[in-house]
BAKOLTOR-559522 format. One line per field, with one value per residue (C-alpha): residue number from 1; x, y, z. Coordinates in steps of 0.25 Angstrom, whole numbers, plus 5000, padded with zeros to 4 digits. Example, Ala and Ser with C-alpha at 12.3 -4.5 7.8 and 13.67 -1.06 7.14 Angstrom:
pos	[1; 2]
u	[5049; 5055]
v	[4982; 4996]
w	[5031; 5029]
END
This chain:
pos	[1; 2; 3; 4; 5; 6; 7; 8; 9; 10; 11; 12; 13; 14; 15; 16; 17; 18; 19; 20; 21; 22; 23; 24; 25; 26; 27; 28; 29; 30; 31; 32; 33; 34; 35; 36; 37; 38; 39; 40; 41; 42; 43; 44; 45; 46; 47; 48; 49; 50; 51; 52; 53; 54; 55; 56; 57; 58; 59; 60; 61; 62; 63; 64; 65; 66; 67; 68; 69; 70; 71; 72; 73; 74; 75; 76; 77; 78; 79; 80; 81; 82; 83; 84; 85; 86; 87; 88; 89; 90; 91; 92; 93; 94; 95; 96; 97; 98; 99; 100]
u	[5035; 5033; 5044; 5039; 5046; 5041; 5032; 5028; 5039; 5037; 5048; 5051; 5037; 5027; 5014; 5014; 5003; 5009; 5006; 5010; 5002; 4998; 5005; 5017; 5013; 5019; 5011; 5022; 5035; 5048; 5061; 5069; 5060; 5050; 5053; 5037; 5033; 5018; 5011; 4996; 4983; 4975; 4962; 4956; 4962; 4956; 4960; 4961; 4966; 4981; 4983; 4977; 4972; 4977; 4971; 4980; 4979; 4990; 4990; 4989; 4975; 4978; 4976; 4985; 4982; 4993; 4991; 4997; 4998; 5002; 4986; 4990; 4990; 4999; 4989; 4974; 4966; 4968; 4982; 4995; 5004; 5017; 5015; 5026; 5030; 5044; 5044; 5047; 5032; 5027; 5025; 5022; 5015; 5013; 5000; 4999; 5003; 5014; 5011; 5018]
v	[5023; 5038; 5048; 5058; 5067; 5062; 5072; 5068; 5057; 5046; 5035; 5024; 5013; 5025; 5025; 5039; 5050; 5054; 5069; 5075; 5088; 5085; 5097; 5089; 5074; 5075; 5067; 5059; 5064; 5063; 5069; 5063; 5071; 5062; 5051; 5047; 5041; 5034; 5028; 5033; 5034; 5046; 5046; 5061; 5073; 5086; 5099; 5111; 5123; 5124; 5107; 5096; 5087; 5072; 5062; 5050; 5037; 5028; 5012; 5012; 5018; 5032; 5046; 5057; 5072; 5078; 5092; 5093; 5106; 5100; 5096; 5081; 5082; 5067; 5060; 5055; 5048; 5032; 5035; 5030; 5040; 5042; 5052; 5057; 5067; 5070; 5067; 5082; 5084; 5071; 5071; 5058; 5061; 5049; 5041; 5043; 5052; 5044; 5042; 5048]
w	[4963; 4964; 4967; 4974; 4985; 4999; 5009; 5022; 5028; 5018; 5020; 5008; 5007; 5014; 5005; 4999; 4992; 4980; 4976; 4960; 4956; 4940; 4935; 4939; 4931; 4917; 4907; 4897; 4907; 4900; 4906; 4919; 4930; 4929; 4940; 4941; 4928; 4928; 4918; 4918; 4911; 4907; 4914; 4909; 4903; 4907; 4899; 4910; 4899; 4903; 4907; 4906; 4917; 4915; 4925; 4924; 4932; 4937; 4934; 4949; 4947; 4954; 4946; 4943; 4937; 4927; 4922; 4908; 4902; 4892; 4888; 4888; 4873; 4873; 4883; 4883; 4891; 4891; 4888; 4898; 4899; 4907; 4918; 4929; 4939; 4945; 4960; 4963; 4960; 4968; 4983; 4991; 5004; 5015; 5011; 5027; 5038; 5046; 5060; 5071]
END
């Protein structure tokens, strides 16, 4: 289950796209704000100057992007981690349009 906050008239069972920008995954989250917790596996790391790229994939097989600025310097590829996002950053969209 993902707490997100609702856009587009979902009701309570709809099938949902679930929409977090990477800056907003924390890698290792640790505080009360973090309502979405997952674990996942580092796929690739990608050094871009100012972040890092983290490409992470779910044990539902679907990827995720984090942007860490803060190089990753506690991950590396093959490693599970704990990942999360508060549901202020998540929007869940209808998976398709309702019909009039």
């Amino acid at each position: 289950m993902v707490h997100a906050l609702c856009i587009g008239g979902l009701a309570p069972g709809d099938r949902a796209v679930l929409s977090v920008r990477p800056e907003q995954v924390v890698l290792r989250p640790e505080g009360d704000g973090m309502t979405n917790v997952f674990a996942a596996r580092v796929e690739e790391m990608i050094y871009h100057g100012d972040h890092t790229r983290v490409r992470l994939r779910l044990p539902s097989g679907l990827e995720i992007f984090a942007k860490d600025h803060r190089h990753a310097s506690a991950v590396s590829p093959g490693q599970t981690v704990p990942i999360g996002w508060s549901p202020a950053n998540c929007r869940a969209f209808p998976s398709q349009p309702r019909k009039p």
